[in-house]
C-alpha positions as CSV (number, residue, x, y, z in Angstrom):
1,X,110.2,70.0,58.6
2,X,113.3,70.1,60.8
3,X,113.2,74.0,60.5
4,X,110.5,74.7,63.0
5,X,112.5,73.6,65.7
6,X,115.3,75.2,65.2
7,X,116.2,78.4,67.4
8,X,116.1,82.1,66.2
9,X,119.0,83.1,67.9
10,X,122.4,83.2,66.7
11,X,125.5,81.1,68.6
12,X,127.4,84.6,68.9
13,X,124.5,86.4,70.7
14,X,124.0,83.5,72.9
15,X,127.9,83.1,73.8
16,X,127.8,87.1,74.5
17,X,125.1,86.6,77.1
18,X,126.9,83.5,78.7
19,X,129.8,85.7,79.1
20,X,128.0,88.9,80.8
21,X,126.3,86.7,83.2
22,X,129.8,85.0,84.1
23,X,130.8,88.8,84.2
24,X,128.1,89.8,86.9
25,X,128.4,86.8,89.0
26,X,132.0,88.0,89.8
27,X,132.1,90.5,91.9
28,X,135.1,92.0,91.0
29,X,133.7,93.7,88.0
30,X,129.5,94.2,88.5
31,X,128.8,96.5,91.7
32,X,125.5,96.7,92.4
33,X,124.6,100.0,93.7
34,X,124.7,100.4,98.0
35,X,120.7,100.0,98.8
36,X,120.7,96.7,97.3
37,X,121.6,94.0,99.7
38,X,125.0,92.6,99.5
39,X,126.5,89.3,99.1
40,X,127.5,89.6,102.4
41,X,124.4,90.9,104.2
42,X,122.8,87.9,103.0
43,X,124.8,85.8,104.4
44,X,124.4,83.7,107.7
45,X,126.0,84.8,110.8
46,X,126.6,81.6,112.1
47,X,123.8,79.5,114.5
48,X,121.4,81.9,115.4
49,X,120.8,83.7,112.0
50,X,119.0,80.1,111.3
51,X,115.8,80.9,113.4
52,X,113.4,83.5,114.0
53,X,113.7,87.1,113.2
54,X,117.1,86.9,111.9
55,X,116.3,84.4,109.6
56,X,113.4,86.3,108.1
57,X,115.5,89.6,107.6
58,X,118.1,87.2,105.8
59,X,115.3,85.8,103.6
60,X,113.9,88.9,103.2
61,X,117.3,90.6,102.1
62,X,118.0,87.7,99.7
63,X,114.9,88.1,97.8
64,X,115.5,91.7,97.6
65,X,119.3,91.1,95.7
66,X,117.4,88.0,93.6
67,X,115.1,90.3,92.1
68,X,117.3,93.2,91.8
69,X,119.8,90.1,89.9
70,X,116.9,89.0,88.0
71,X,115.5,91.9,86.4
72,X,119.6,92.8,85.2
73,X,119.9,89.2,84.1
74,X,116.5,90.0,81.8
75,X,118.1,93.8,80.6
76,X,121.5,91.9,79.2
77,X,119.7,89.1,77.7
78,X,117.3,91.7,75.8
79,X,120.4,93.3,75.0
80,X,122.1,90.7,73.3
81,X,119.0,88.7,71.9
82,X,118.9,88.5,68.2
83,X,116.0,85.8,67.9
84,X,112.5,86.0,67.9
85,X,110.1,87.0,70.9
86,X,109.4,83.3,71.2
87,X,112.1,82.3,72.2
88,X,113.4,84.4,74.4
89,X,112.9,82.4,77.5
90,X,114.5,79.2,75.7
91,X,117.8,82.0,75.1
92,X,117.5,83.4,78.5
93,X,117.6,79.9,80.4
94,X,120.8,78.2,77.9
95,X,122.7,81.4,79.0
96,X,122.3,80.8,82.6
97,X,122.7,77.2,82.6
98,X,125.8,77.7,80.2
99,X,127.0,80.7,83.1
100,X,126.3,78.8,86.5
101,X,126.3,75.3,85.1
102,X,123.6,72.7,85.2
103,X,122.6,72.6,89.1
104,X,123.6,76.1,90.0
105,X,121.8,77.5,86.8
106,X,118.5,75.5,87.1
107,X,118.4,77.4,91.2
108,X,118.9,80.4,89.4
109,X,116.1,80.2,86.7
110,X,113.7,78.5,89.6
111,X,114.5,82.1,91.6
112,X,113.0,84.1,88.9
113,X,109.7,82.8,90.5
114,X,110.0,84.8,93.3
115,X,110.9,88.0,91.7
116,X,107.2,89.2,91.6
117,X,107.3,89.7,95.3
118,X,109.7,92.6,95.3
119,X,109.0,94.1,92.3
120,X,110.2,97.6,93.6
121,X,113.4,95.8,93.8
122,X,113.1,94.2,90.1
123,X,112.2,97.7,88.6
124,X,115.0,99.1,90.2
125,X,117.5,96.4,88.8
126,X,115.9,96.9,85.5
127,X,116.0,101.1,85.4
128,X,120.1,100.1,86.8
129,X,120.7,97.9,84.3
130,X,119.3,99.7,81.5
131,X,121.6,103.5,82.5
132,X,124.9,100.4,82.8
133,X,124.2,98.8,79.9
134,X,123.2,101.7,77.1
């Protein structure tokens, strides 16, 4: 009975995905290409990049990288997945929460929500990701 809720996915695949998301988030080592917005870009420029039209491009720039992020985060857990198709999600969110940690992680899986709003941006990461990773 206890064997229907136990995951398809082995500890090694799951410990390999953990590490290539720690891997990304330093920046050392994962360079995203030039047209996607940079850590930097994103970044506020002090009081005024709070309101108005400076604020929006920020958002707007932000979104762009978190779908671009997103859609490679999704190509390395396919990658390394060795479970069923049922529980991918499950595999994808313990590797993220075991990368980023408990708070950070649970922002990050709550931003794949917005992907679907720049989806030229998440089919890009995803045709990146895919050339990087084969």
């Amino acid at each position: 009975m206890f064997g229907l809720f136990e995951k398809s996915y082995s500890e090694k695949s799951l410990k390999l995905l953990t590490g290539k998301l720690i891997e990304m988030n330093q920046d050392s080592y994962w360079y995203f290409p030039d047209d996607v917005p940079s850590v930097q870009e994103i970044q506020l420029d002090g009081f005024g990049s709070l309101f108005g039209k400076k604020k929006e491009e920020k958002l707007t720039l932000a979104k762009q990288r978190n779908a671009f992020s997103c859609a490679v985060m999704v190509v390395m857990a396919d990658k390394c997945f060795d479970g069923d198709d049922k529980d991918f999600k499950t595999y994808l969110e313990k590797g993220i929460l075991n990368a980023f940690g408990s708070k950070h992680g649970k922002m990050v899986i709550k931003s794949f929500d917005d992907v679907s709003s720049f989806k030229d941006f998440s089919d890009y990461g995803r045709e990146w990701a895919l050339s990087k990773l084969d």
